[in-house]
Every structure is written in C-alpha cells, then in structure tokens.
Residue frames relative to the residue before (quaternion, step in Angstrom):
aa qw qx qy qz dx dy dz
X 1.0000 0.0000 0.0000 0.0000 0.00 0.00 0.00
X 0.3218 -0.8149 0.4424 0.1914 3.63 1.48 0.45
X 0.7846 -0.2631 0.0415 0.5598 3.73 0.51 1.82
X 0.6188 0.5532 -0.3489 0.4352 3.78 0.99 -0.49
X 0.2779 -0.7357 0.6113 -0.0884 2.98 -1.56 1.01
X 0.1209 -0.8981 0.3610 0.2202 3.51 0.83 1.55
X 0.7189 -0.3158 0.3791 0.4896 4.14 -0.77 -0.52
X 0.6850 0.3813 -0.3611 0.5050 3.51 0.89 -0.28
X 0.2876 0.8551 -0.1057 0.4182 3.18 0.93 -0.42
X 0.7354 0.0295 0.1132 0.6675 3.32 0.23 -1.60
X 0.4562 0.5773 -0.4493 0.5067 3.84 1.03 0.45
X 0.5941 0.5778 -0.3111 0.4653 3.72 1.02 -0.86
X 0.6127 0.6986 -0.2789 0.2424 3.31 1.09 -1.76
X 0.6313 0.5753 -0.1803 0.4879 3.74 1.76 -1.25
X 0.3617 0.8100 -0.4078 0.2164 3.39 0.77 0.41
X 0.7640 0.4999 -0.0952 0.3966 3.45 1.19 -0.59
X 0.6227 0.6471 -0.3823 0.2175 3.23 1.10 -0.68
X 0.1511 -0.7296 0.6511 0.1446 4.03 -0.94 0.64
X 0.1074 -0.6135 0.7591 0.1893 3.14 -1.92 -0.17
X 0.0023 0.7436 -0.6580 -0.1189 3.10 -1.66 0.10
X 0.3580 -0.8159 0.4221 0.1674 3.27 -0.18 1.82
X 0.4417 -0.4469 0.6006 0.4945 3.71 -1.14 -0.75
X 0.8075 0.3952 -0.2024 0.3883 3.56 0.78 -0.58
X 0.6948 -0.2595 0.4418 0.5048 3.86 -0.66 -1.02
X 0.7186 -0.5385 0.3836 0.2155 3.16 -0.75 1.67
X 0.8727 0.2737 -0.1482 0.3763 2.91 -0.20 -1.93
X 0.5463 0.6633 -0.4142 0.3001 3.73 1.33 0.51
X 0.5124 0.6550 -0.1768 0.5264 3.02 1.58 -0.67
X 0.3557 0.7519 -0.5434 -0.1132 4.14 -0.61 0.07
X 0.3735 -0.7248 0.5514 0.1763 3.22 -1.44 1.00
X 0.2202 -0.6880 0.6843 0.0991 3.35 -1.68 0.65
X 0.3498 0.7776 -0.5014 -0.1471 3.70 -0.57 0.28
X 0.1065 -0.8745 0.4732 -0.0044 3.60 -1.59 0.35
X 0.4011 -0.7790 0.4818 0.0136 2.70 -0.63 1.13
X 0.2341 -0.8469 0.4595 -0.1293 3.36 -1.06 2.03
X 0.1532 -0.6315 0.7008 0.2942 3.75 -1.01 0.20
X 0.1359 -0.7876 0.5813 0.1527 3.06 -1.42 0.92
X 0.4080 -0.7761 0.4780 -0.0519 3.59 -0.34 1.45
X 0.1114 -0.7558 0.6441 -0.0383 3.65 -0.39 1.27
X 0.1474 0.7480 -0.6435 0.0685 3.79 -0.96 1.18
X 0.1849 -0.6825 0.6495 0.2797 3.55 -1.12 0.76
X 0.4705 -0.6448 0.5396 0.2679 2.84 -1.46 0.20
X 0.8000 -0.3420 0.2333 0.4343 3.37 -1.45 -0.12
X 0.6080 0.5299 -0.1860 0.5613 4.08 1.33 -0.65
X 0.7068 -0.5255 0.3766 0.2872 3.62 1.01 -0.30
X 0.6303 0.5779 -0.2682 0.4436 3.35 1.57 -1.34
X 0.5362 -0.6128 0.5638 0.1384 3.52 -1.36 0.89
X 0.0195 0.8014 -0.5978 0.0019 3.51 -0.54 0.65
X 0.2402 -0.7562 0.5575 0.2442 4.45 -0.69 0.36
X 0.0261 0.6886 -0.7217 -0.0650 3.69 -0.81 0.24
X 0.1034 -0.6599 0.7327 0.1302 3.12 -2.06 0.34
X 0.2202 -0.8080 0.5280 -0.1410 2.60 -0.61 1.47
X 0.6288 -0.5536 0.4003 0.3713 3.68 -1.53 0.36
X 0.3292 -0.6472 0.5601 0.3989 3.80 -0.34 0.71
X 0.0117 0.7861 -0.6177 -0.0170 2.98 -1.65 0.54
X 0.6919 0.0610 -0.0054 0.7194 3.60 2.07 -0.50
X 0.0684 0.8323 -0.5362 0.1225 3.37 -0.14 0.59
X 0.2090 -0.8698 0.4386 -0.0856 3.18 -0.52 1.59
X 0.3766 -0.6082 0.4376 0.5449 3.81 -0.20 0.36
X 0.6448 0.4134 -0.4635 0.4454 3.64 -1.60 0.68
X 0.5222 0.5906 -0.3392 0.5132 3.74 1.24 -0.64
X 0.3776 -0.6861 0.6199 0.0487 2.91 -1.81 1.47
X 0.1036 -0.7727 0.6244 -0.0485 3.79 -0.44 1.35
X 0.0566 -0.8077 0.5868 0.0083 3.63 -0.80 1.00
X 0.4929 -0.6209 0.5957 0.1292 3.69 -1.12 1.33
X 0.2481 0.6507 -0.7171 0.0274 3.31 -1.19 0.21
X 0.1700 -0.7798 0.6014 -0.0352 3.19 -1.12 0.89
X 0.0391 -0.8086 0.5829 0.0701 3.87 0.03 0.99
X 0.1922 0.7370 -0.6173 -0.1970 3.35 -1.53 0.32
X 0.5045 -0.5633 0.6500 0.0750 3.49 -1.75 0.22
X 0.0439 0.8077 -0.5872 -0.0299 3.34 -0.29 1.20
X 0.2809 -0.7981 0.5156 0.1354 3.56 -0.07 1.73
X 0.2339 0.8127 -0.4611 0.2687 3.98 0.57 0.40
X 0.1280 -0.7556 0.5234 0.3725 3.41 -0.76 -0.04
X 0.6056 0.4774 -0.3193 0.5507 3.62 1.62 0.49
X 0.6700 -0.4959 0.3680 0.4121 3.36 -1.36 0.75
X 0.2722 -0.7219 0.5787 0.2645 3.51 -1.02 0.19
X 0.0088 -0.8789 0.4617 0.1193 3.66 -0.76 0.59
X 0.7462 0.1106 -0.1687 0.6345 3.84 -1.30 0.49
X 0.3077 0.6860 -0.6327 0.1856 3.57 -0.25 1.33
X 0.2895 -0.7044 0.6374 0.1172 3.62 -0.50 1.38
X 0.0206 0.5730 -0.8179 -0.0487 3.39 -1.82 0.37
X 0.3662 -0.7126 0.5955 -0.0590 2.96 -1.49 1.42
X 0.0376 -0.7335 0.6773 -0.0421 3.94 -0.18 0.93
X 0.0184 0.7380 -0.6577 -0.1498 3.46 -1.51 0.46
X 0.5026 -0.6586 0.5333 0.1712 3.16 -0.97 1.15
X 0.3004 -0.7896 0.4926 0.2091 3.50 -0.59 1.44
X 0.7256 -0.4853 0.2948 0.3886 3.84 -1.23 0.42
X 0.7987 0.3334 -0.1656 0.4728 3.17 0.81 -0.72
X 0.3833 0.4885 -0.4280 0.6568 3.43 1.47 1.35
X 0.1178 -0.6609 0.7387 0.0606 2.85 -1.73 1.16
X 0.4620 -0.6342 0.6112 0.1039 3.81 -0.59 1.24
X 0.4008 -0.6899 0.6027 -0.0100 3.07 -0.42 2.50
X 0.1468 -0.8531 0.4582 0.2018 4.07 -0.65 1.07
X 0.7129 -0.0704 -0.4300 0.5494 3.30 -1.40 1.67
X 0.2385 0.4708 -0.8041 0.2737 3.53 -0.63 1.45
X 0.5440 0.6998 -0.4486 0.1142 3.54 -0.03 0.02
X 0.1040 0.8764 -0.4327 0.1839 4.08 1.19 1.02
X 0.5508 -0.2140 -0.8066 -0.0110 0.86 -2.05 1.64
X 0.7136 -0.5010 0.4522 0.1877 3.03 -1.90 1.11
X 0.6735 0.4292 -0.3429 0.4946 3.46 1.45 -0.66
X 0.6080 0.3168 -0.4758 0.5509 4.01 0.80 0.43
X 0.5982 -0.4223 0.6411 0.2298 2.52 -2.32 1.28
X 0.1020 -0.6871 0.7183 0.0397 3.65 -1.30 1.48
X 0.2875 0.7103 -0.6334 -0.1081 3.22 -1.20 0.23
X 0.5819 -0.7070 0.3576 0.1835 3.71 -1.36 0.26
X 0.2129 -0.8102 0.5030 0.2129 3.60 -0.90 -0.28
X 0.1544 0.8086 -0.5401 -0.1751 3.61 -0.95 0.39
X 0.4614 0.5027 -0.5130 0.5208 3.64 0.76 1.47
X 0.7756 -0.4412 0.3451 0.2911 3.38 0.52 0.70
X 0.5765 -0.4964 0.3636 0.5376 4.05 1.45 -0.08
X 0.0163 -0.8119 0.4251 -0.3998 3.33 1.19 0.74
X 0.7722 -0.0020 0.4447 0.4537 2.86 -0.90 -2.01
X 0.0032 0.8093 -0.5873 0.0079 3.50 -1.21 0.67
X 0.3794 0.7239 -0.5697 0.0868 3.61 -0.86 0.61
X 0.9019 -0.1643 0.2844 0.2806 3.42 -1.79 -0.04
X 0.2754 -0.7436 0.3981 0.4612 4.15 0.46 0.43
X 0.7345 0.3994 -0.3974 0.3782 3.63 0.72 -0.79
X 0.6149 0.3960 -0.4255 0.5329 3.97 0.97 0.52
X 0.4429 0.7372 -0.4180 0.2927 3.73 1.21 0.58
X 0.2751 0.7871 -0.5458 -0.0826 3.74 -0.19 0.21
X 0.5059 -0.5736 0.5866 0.2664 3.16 -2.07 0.19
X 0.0955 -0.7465 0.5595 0.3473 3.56 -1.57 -0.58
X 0.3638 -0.7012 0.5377 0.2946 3.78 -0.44 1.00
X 0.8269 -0.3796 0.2836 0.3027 3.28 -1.48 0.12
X 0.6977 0.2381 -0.2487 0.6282 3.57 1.14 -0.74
X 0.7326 -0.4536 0.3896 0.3253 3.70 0.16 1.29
X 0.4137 0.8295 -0.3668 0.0792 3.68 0.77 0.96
X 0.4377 0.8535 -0.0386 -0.2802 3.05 0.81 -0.67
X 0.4054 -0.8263 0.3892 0.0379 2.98 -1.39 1.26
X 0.8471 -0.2780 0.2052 0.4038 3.84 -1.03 -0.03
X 0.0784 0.8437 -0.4682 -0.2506 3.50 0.10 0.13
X 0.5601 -0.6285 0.5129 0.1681 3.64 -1.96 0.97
X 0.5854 -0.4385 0.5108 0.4518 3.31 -1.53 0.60
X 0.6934 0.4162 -0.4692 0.3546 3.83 0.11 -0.32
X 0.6172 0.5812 -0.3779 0.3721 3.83 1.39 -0.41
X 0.4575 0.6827 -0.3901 0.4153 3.65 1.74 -0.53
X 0.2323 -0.7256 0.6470 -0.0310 3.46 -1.49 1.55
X 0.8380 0.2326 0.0181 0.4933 3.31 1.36 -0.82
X 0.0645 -0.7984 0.5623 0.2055 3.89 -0.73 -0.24
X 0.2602 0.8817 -0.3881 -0.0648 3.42 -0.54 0.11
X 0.2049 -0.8857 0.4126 0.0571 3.46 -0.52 1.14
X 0.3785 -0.7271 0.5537 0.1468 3.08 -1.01 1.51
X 0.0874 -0.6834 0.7176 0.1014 4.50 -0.40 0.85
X 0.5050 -0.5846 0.5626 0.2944 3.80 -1.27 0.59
X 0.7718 -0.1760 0.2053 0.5754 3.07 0.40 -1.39
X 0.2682 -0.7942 0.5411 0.0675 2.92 -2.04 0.60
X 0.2803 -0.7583 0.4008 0.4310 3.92 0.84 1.08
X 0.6975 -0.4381 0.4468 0.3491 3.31 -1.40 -0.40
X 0.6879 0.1307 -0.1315 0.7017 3.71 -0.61 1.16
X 0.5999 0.5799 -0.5154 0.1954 3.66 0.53 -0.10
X 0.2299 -0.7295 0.6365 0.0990 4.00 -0.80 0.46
X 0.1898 0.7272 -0.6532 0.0924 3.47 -1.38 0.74
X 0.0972 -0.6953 0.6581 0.2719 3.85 -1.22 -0.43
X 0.3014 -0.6849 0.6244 0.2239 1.99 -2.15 0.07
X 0.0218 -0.7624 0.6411 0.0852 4.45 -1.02 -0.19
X 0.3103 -0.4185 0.8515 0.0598 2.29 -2.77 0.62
X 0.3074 -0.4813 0.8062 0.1544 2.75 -1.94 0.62
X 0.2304 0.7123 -0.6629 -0.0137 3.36 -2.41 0.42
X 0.3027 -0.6751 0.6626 0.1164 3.11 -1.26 0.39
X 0.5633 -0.6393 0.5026 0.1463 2.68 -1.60 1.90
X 0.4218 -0.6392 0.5295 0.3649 3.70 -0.79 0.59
C-alpha cells in the first residue's frame, strides 16, 4: 500500500482497550473510534480541525482515539480506569490526553507499570536511566472518579502515524 494505511487498517488499531469498573463489567459500556484529524483553512486564512472517517492514512498523519462510555447502572460508578494501548507504529501526540478532569497516566512496559510522564523513565542500553518521551509511551490509561448513573462521557489520544 506504499506508506498507506487503508480504513480497515486503522479499525484493527482498537483492539486493546480495558476498563475496570468499581462495579460489574457488564455495567459499564465502551465505544471506541478511531479518527483522521484534518486541518483546513478556509478562504480568510482561519484554521479549522475536523475528525473525520479514516480512509488513507499516511505516516506524518494525525489519528485520534476516542473512547466513549455509558455507565448503564442505577448507581454511580466509581475509580473506573480505561486502558488504551498505543499501537507501535504511533507516536502519542504530548498532552492530548482529554478530559483534563481524568487522572491520565502512561506506560512504557507494555501496561506493566503506569505513572505521570514527568515521573516516567526509560533505561538505555548501558543501564541508564533517563526521562522518558511521548514516543517511549506503550499505553495510556485513565483513572475517571466517578460516573453518575446513566451518565456517558469519553475519553482520547491524539497520534501520529510514524
């Protein structure tokens, strides 16, 4: 596909996401999808974002996660985590993680381990270790306090296709 990435493709890409309610699974439902975001000016100069259905996707392209959920309960849901992994051939755009009102934090062992980026580190080959980068991120995961009854929200990531 000579650097392209058809719509199926980035359909595969949604394979990973978990949750872990405070309650019963099957109270909790997820939606996720997967976007091209698309930058157009207009005729005045002004910039304008769309997400749009992928349909080509090219490395340098900006692909955007969103994950809705819907806690069908008739009780609040609390400390519910959703887990996103960030496929290899994504580089995790830094603070795209939204909403500001979930607790984001990251992984770079694969969902391992999880923390804050500025309490992330790496080790280099000679046992160093150093800061780790939005390109070192394997994972995302957000921690929502609570979730009223019937209540529905998302979360996203932004990336770019290597």
């Amino acid at each position: 596909m000579n650097g392209m990435y058809s719509k199926l493709s980035c359909f595969l890409f949604v394979w990973g996401v978990t949750f872990l309610p405070a309650h019963a699974s099957e109270s909790l439902s997820l939606n996720m999808s997967v976007f091209e975001e698309v930058i157009t000016t207009d005729s005045q100069g002004n910039n304008s974002t769309q997400l749009i259905e992928p349909n080509k996707i090219t490395p340098g392209d900006t692909v955007v996660y969103v994950t809705q959920y819907h806690n069908k309960n008739t009780q609040a849901a609390h400390n519910v985590v959703i887990t996103n992994p960030i496929p290899g051939h994504l580089i995790y755009l830094n603070n795209s993680a939204q909403p500001n009102s979930a607790v984001a934090t990251y992984s770079v062992d694969n969902g391992k381990t999880f923390n804050t980026s500025d309490k992330l580190t790496i080790t280099t080959k000679d046992n160093t270790k150093i800061p780790a980068e939005p390109k070192d991120y394997t994972h995302i995961r957000w921690l929502i306090h609570s979730i009223a009854a019937g209540g529905k929200g998302s979360v996203r990531f932004s990336a770019k296709l290597k």
